[in-house]
C-alpha positions as protocol buffer text, in pm:
chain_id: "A"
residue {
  index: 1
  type: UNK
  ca { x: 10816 y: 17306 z: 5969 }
}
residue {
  index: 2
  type: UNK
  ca { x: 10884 y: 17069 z: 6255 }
}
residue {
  index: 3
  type: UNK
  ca { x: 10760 y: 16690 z: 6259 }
}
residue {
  index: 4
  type: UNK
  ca { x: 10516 y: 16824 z: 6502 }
}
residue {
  index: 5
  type: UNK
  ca { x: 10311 y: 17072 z: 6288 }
}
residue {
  index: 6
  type: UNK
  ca { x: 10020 y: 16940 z: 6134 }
}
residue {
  index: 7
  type: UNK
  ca { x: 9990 y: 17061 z: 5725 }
}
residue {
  index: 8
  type: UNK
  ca { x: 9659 y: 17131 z: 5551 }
}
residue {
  index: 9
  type: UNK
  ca { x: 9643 y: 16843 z: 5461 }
}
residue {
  index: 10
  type: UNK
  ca { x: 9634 y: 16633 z: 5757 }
}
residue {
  index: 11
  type: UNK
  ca { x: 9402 y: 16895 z: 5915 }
}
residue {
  index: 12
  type: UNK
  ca { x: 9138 y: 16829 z: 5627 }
}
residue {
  index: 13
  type: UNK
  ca { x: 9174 y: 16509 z: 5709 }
}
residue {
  index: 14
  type: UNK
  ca { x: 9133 y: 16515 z: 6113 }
}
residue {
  index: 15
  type: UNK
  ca { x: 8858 y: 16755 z: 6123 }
}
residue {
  index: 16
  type: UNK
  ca { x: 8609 y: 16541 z: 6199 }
}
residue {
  index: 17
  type: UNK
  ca { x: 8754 y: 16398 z: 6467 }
}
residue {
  index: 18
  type: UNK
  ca { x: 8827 y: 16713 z: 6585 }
}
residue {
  index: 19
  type: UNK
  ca { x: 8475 y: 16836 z: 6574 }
}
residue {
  index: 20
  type: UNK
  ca { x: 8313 y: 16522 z: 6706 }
}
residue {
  index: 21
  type: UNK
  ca { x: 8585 y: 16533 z: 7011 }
}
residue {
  index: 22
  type: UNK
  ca { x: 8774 y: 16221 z: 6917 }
}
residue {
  index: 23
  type: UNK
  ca { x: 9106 y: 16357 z: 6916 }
}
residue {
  index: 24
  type: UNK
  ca { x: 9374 y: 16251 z: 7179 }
}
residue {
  index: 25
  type: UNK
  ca { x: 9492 y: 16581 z: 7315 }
}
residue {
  index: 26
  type: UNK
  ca { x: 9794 y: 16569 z: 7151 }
}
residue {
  index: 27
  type: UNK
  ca { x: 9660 y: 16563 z: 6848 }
}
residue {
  index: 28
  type: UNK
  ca { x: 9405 y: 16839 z: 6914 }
}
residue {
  index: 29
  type: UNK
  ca { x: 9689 y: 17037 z: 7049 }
}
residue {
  index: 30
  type: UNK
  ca { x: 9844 y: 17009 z: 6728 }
}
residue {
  index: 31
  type: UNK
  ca { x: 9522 y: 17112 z: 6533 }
}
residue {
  index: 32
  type: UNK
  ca { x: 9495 y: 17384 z: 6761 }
}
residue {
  index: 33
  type: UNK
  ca { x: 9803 y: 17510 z: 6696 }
}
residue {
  index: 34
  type: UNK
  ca { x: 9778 y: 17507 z: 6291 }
}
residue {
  index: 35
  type: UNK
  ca { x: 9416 y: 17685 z: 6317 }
}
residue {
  index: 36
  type: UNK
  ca { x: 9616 y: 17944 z: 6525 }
}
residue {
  index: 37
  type: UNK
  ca { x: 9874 y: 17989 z: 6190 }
}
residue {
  index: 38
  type: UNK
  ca { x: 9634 y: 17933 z: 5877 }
}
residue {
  index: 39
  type: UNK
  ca { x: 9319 y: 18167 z: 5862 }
}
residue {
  index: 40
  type: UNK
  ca { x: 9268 y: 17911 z: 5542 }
}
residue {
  index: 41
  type: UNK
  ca { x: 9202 y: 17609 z: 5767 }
}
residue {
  index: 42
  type: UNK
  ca { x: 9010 y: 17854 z: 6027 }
}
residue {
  index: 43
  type: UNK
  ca { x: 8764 y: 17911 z: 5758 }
}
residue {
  index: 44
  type: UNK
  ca { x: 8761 y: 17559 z: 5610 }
}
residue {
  index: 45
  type: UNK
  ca { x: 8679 y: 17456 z: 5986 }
}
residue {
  index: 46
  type: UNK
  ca { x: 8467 y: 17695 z: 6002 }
}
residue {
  index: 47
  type: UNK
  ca { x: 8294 y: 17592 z: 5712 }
}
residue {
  index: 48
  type: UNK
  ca { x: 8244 y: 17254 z: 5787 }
}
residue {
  index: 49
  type: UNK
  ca { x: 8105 y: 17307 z: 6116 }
}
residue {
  index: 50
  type: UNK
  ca { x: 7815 y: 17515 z: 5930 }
}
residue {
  index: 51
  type: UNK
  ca { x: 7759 y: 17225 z: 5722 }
}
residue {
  index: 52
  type: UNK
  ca { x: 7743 y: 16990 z: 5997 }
}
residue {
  index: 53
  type: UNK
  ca { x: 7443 y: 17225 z: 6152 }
}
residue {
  index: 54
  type: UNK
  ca { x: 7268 y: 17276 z: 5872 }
}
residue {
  index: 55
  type: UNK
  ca { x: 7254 y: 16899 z: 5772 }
}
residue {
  index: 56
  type: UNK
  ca { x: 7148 y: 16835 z: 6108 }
}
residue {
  index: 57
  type: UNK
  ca { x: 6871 y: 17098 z: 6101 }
}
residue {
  index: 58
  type: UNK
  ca { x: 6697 y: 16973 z: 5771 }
}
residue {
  index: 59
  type: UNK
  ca { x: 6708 y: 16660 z: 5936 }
}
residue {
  index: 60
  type: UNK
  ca { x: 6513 y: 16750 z: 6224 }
}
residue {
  index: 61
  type: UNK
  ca { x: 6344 y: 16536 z: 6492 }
}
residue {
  index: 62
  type: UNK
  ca { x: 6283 y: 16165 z: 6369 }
}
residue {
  index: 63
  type: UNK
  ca { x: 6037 y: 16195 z: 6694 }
}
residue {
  index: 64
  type: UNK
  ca { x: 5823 y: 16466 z: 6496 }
}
């Protein structure tokens, strides 16, 4: 592992970032790259972006 690859741990801990767009593209480069290597992370990502939705879904329309 190179000084450049991102471990599980540090992904855990950048995903939202990641999934709100905040990452410089370095960094999302390097998330990119892990996600590519660890079907783990892929479904953890995964995961949490489902969670994300469906929070956002039972909170529906404050306009309603």
């Amino acid at each position: 592992m190179s000084s450049e690859d991102l471990t599980c741990q540090e992904l855990v801990e950048l995903v939202t970032d990641y999934l709100d767009g905040a990452l410089t593209l370095r960094e999302r480069l390097r998330f990119e790259r892990h996600l590519a290597e660890c079907e783990w992370c892929v479904d953890y990502v995964d995961q949490i972006r489902t969670t994300i939705h469906l929070v956002a879904r039972t909170q529906g329309d404050p306009a309603d």
